[in-house]
Backbone bond lengths (Angstrom), bond angles and torsions (degrees), N, CA, C in turn:
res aa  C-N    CA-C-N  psi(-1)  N-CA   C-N-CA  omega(-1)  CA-C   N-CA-C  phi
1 X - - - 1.467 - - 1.521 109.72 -
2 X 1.390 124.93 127.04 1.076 135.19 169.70 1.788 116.32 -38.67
3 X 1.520 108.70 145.12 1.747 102.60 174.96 1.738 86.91 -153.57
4 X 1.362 88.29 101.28 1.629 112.22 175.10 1.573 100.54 -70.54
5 X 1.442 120.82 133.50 1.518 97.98 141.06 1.721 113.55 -151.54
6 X 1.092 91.82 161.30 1.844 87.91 -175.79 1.486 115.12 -50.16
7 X 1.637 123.89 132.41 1.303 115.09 -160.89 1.320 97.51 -91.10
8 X 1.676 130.61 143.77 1.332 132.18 168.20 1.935 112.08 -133.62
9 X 1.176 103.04 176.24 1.525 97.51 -171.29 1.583 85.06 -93.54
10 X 0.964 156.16 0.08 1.564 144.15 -163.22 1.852 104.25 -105.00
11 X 1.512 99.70 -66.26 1.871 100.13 165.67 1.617 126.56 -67.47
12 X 1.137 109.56 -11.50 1.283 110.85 -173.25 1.290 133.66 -139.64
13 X 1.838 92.28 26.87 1.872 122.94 -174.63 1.292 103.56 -70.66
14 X 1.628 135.32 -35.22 1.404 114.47 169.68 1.503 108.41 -85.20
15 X 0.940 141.86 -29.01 1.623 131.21 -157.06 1.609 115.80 -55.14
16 X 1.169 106.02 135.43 1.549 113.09 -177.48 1.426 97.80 -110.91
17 X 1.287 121.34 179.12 1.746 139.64 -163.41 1.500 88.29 -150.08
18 X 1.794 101.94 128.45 1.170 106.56 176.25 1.622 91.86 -94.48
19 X 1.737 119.32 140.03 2.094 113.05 -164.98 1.833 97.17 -104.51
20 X 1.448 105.16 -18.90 1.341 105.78 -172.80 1.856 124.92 -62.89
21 X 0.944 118.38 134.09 1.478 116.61 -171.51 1.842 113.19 -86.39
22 X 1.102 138.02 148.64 1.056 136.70 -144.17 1.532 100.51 146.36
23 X 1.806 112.94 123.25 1.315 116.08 169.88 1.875 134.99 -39.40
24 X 1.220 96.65 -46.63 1.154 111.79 161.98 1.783 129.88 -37.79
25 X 1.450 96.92 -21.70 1.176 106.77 -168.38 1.847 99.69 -108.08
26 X 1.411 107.88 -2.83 1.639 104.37 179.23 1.640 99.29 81.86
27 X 1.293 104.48 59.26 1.333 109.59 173.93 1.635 113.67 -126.09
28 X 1.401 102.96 -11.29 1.763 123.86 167.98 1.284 103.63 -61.03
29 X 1.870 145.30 48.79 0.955 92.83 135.21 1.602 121.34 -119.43
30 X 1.725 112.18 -163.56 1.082 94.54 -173.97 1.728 140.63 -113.56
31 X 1.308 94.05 42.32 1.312 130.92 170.54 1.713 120.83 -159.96
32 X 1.717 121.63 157.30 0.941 117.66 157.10 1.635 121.38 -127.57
33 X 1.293 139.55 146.59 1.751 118.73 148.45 1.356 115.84 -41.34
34 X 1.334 92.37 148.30 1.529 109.27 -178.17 1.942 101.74 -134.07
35 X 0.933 103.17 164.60 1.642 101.67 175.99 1.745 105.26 -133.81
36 X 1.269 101.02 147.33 1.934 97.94 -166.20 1.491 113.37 -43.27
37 X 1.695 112.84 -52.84 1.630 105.94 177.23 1.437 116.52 -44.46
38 X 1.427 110.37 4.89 1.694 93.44 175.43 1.618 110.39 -127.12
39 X 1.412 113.53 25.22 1.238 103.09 -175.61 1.523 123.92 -108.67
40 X 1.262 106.85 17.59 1.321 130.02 170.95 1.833 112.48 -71.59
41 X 1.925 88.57 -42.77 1.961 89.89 -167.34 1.506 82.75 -106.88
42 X 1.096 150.87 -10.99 1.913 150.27 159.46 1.247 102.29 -50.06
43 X 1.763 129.22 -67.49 1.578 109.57 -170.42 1.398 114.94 -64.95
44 X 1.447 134.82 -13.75 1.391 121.17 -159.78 1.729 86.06 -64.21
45 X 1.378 131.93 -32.46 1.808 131.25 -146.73 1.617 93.50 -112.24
46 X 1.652 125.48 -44.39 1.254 106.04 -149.96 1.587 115.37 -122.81
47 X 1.180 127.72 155.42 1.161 119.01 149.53 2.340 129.04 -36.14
48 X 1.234 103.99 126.16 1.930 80.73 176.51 1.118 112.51 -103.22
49 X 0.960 139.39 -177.53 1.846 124.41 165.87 1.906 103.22 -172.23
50 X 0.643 125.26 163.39 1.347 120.89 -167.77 1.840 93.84 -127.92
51 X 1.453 124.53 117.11 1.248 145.80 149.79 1.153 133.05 -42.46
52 X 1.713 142.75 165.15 0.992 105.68 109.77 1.696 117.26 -143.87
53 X 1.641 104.96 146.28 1.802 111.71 -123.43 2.135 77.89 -67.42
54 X 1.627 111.03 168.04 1.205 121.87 176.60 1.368 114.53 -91.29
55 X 1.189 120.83 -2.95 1.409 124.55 -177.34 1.556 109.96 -99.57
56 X 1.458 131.59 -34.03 1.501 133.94 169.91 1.071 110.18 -96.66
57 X 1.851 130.60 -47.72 1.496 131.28 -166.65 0.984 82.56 88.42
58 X 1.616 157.46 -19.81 1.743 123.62 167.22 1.413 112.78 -54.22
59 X 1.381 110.23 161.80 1.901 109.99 166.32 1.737 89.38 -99.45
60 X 1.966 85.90 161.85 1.106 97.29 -164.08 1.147 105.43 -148.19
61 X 1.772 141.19 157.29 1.608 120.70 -157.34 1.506 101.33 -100.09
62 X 0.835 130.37 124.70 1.668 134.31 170.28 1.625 135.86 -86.97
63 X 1.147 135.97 110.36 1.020 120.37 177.28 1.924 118.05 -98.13
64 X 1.517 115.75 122.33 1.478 109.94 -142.54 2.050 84.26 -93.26
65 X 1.142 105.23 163.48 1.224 107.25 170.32 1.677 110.38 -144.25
66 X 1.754 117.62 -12.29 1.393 114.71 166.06 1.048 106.37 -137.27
67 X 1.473 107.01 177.46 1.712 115.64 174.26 1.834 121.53 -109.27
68 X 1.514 89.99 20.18 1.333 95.31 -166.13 1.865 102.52 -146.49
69 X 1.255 117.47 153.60 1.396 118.75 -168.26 2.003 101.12 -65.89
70 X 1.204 117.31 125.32 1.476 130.76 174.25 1.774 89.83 54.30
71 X 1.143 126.93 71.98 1.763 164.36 86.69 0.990 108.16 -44.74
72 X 1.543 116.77 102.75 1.355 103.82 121.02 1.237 123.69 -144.67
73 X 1.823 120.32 121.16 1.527 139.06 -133.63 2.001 93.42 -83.86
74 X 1.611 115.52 3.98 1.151 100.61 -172.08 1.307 113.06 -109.55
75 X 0.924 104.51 14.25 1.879 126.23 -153.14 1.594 104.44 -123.36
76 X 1.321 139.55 132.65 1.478 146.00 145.39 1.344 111.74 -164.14
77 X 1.272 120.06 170.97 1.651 121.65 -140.09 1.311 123.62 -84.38
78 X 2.023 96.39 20.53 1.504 111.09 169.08 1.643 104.68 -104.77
79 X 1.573 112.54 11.34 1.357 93.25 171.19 2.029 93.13 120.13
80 X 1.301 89.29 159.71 1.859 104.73 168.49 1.765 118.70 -65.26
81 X 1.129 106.18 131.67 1.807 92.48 -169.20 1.936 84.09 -128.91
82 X 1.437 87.03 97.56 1.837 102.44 162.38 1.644 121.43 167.13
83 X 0.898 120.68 127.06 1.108 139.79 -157.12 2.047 100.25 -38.04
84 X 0.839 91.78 -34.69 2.131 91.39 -168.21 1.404 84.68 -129.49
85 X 1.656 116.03 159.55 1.181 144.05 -164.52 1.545 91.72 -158.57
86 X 1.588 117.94 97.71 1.516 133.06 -175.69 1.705 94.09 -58.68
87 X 1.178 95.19 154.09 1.815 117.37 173.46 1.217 121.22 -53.03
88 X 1.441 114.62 -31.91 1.538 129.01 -178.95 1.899 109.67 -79.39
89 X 1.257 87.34 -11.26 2.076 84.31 168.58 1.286 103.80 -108.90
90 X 1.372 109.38 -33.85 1.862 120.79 166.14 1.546 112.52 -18.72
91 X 0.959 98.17 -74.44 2.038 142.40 -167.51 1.694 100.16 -63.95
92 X 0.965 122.81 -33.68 1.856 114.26 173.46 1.394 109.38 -59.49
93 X 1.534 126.58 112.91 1.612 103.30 28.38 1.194 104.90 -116.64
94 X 0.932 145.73 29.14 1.347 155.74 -177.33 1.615 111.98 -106.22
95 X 1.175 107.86 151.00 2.021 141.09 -146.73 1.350 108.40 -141.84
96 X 0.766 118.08 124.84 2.110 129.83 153.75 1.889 95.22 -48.38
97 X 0.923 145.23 110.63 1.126 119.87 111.07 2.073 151.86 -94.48
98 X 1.238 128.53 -167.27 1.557 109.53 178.82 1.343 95.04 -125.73
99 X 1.526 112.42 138.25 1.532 126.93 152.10 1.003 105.71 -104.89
100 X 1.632 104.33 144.20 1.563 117.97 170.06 1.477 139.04 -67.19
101 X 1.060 125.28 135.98 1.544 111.38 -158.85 1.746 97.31 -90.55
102 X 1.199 100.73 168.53 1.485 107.17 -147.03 2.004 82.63 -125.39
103 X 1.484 107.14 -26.77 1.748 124.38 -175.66 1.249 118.21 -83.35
104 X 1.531 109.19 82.84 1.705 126.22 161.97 1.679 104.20 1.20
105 X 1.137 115.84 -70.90 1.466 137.58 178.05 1.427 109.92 -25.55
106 X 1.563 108.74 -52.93 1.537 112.64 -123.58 1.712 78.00 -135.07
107 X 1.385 143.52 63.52 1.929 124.10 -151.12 1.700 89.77 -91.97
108 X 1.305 125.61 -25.11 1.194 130.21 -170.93 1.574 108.48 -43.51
109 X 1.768 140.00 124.22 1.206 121.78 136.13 1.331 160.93 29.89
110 X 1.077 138.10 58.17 1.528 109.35 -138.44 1.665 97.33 -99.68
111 X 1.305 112.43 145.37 1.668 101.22 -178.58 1.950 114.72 -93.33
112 X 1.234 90.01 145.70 1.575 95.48 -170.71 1.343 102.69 -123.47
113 X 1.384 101.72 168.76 2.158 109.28 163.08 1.028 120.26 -97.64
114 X 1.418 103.96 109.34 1.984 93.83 162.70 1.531 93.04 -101.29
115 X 1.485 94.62 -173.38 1.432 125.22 -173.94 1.479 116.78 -129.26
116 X 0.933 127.54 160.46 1.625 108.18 -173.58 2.234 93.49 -119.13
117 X 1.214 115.45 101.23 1.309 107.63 174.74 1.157 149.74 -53.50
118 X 1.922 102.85 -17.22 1.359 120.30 -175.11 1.722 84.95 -96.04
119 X 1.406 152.29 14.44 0.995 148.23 -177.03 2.091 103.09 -68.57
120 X 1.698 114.10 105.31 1.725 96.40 -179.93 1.853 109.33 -46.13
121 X 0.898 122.31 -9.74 1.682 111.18 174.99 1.685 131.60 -79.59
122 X 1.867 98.16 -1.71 1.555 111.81 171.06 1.506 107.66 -70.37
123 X 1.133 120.66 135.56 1.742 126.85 168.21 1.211 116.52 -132.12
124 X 1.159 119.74 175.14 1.882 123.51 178.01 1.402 100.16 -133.89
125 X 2.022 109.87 5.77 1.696 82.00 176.59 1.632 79.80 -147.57
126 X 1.171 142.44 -38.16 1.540 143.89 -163.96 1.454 117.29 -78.92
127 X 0.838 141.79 170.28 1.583 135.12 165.62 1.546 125.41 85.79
128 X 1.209 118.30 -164.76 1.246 125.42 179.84 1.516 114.88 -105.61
129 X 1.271 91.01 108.57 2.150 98.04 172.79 1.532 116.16 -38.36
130 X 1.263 105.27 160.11 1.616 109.66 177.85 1.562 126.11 -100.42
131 X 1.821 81.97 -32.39 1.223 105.85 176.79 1.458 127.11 -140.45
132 X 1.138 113.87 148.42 1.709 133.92 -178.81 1.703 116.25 -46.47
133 X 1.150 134.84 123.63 2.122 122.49 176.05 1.235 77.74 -39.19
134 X 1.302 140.37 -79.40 1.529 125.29 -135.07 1.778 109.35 -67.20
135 X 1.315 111.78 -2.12 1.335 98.26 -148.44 1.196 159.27 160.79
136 X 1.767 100.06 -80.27 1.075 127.24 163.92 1.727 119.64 -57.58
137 X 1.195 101.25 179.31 1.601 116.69 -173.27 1.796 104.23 -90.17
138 X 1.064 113.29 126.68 1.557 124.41 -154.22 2.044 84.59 -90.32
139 X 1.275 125.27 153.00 1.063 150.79 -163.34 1.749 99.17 -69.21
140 X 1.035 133.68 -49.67 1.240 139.41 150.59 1.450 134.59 -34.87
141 X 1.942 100.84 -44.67 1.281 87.62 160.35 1.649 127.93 -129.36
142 X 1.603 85.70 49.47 1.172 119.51 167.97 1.879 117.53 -83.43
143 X 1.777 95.66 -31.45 1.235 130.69 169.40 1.169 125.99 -44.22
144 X 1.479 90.18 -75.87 1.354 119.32 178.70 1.642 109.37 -60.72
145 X 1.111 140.97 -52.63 1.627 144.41 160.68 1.299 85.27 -25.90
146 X 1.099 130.13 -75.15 1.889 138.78 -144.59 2.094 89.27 -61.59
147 X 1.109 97.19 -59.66 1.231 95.42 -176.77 1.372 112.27 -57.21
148 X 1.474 149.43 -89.03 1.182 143.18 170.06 1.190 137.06 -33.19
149 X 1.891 118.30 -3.32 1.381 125.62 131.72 1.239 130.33 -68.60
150 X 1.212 103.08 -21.01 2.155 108.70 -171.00 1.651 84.30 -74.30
151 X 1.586 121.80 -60.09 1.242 121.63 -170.27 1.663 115.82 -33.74
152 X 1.173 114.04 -43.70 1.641 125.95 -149.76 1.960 77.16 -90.51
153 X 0.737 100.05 -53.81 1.484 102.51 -162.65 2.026 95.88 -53.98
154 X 1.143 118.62 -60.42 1.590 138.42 155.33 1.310 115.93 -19.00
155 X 1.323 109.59 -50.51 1.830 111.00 -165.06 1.533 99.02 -79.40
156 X 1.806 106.08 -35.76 1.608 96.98 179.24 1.725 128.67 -71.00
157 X 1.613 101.43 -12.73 1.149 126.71 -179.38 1.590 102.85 -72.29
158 X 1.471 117.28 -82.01 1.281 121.43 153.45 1.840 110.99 11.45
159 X 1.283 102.06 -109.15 1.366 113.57 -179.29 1.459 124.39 -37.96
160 X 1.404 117.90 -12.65 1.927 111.98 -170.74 1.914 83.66 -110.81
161 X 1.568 128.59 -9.49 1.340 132.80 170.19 1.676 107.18 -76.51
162 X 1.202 103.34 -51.26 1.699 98.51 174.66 1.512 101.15 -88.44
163 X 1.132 139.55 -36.64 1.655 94.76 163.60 1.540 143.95 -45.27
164 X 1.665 93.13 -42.22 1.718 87.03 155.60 1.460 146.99 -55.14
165 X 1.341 85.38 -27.83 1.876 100.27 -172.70 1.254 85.66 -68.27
166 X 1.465 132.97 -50.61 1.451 131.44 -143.13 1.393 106.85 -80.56
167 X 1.563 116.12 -38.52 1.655 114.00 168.91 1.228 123.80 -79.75
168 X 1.576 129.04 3.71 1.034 139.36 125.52 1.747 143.37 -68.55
169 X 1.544 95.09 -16.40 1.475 89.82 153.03 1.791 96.48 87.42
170 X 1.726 103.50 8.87 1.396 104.50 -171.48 1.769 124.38 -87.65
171 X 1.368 108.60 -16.67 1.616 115.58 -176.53 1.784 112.23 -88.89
172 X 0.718 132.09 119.32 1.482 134.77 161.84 1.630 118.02 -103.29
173 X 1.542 100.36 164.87 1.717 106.77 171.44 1.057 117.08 -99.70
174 X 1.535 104.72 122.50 1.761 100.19 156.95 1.294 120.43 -118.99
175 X 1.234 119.31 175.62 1.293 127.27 -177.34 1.519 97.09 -119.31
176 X 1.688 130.21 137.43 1.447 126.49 -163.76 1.616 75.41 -127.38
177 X 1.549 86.21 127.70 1.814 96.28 168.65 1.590 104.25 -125.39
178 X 1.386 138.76 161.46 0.939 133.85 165.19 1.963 105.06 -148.96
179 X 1.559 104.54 170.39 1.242 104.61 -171.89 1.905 91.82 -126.75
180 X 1.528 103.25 130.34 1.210 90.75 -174.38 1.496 109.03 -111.16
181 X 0.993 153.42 -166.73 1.416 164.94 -93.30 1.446 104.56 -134.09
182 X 1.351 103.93 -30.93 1.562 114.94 -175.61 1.472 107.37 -106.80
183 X 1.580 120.21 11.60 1.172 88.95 168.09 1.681 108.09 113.44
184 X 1.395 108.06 -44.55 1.748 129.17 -175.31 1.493 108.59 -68.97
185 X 1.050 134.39 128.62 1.207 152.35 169.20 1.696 129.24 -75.08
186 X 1.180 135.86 73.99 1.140 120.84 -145.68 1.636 103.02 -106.88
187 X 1.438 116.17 165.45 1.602 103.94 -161.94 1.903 100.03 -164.62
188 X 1.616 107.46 85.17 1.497 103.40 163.36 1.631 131.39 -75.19
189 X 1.211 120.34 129.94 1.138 126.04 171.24 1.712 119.88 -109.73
190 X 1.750 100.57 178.83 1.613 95.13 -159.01 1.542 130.94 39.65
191 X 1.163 87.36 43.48 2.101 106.36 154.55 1.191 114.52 -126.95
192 X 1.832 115.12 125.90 1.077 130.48 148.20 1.310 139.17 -80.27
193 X 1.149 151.10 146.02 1.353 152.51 151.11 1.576 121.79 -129.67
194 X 1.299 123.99 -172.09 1.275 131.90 -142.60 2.231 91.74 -83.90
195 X 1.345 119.65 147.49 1.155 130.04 -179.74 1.754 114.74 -100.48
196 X 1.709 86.35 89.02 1.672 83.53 -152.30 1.628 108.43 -68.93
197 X 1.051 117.25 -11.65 1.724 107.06 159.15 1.102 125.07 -72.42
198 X 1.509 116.98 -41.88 1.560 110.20 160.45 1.400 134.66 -42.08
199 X 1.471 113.92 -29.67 1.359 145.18 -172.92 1.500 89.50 -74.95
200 X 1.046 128.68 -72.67 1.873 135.53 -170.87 1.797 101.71 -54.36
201 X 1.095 114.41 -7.93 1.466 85.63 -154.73 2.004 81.04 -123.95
202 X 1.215 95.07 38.35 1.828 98.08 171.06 0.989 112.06 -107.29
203 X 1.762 113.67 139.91 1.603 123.27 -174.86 1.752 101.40 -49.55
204 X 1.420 100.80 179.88 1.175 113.17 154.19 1.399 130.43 -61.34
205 X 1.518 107.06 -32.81 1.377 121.27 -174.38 1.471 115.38 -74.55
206 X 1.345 91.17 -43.92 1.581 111.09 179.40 1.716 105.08 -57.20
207 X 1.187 119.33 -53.56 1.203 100.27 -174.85 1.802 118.92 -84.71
208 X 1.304 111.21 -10.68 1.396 106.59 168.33 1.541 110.70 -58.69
209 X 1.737 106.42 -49.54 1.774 97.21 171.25 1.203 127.20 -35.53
210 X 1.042 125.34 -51.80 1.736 149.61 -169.59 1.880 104.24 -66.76
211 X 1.205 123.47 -56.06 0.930 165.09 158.90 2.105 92.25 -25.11
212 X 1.818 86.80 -90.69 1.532 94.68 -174.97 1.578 104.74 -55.92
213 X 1.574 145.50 -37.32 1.274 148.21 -139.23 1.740 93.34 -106.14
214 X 1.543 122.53 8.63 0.969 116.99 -161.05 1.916 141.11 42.26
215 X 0.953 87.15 22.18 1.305 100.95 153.44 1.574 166.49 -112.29
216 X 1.514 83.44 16.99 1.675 117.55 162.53 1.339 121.39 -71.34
217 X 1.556 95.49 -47.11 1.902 99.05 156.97 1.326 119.61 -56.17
218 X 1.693 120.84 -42.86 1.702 98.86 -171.40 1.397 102.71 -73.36
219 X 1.395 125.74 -18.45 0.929 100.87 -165.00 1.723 121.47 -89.97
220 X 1.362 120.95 -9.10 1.642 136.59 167.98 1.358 91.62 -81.69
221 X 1.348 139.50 -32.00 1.424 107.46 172.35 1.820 123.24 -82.38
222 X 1.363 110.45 -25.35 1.684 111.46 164.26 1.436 106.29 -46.33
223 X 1.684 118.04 -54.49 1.161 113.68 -170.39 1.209 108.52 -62.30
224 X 1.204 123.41 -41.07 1.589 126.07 -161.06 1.197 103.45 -72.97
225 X 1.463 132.65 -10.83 1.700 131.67 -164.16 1.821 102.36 -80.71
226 X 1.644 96.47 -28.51 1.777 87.41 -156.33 1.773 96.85 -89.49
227 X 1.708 121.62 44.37 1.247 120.24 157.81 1.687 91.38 -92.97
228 X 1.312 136.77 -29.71 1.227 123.63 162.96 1.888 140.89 -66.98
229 X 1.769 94.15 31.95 1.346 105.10 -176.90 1.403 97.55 -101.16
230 X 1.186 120.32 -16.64 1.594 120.46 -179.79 1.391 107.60 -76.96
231 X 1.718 110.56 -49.04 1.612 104.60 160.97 1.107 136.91 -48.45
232 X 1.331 101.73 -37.23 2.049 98.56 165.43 1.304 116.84 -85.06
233 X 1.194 118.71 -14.74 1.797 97.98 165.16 1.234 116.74 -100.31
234 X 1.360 133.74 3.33 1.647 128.59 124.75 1.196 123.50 -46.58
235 X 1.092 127.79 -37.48 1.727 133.47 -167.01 1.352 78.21 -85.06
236 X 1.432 137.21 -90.30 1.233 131.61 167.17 1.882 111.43 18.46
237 X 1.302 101.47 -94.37 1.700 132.24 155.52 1.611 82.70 -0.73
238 X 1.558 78.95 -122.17 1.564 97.88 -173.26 1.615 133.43 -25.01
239 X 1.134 115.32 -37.92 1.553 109.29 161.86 1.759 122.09 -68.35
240 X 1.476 102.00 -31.18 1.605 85.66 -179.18 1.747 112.29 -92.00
241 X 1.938 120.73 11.53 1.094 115.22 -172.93 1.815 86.84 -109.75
242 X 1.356 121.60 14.25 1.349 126.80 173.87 1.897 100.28 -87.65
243 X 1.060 97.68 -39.90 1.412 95.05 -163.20 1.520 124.79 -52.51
């Protein structure tokens, strides 16, 4: 069970972060969020698919890495094998959270870092420090800030990206089935992606919007990601003819 707590330099001046990836560390699973600024260096490795998560009912961008619950075909105990490692595996064990402002002025939220302590990547002797002898914020999680702002900044991005698709009529459902090597039949559901006829059959205007608002690019790169569905059901392949 998770144990969030607000991160400070006083409780949490020795703690180190183990950064290395390895199951052990809760790195099996078999998908992550992704946020659009990252889907440029995401399709070169992954499948994309657009969600939508069970806890809000927003959709949300996904980058898949198995075909099976805590899969993931990119991961074994020599480490992550793919060119980008999305922000959302970046950022473990650490979370956005909001404290309340206490400043008439200022009533808005303010977002802070916790850490999650029961996370296996907390140490007292391995890993990467948090913080400076004197103090300060150690270069790492100087990082990590950078990273769990892009996110927040990302998720709002996210959502005003699928509203467009959606008042355009551009996301559809599929179901991705594949037949693997042995015989097994495998079959994901609740994934969307881009409606590539819908896409063809946009004015001129329509796509200059998209275009100018930058979002003509995310959207040729979603499409362009699912040439990496053949790579995962090779990886697929090959791991279960390892066994």
């Amino acid at each position: 069970m998770a144990n969030h707590q607000l991160l400070d330099n006083i409780t949490h001046k020795d703690i180190k972060v183990i950064t290395a990836q390895h199951p052990q560390y809760g790195d099996n699973h078999s998908y992550a969020r992704i946020v659009p600024s990252e889907l440029k260096a995401a399709q070169a490795d992954y499948p994309l698919f657009f969600r939508k998560n069970n806890e809000t009912g927003q959709f949300e961008i996904i980058a898949m890495f198995g075909m099976a619950e805590q899969e993931n075909l990119f991961l074994d105990d020599n480490g992550w094998h793919a060119h980008y490692l999305p922000l959302s595996v970046q950022r473990r064990p650490f979370l956005i959270g909001f404290q309340s402002s206490n400043d008439p002025a200022t009533p808005e939220d303010k977002a802070v870092v916790h850490i999650d302590m029961d996370s296996p990547r907390i140490s007292q002797t391995e890993g990467e420090p948090l913080f400076l002898e004197q103090g300060g914020q150690s270069p790492y999680l100087q990082h990590i800030s950078a990273v769990l702002n892009a996110l927040q900044q990302g998720w709002m991005h996210t959502q005003a990206f699928v509203e467009t698709l959606q008042s355009l009529e551009l996301m559809e459902s599929v179901n991705l089935k594949a037949k693997l090597d042995n015989g097994e039949n495998v079959e994901l559901a609740g994934l969307y992606t881009i409606h590539e006829d819908k896409l063809r059959e946009l004015s001129g205007e329509q796509v200059a919007s998209l275009h100018k608002n930058g979002m003509l690019e995310l959207i040729y790169m979603m499409d362009a990601s699912l040439q990496n569905i053949a790579r995962l059901i090779a990886l697929k392949n090959k791991r279960l003819a390892a066994k």
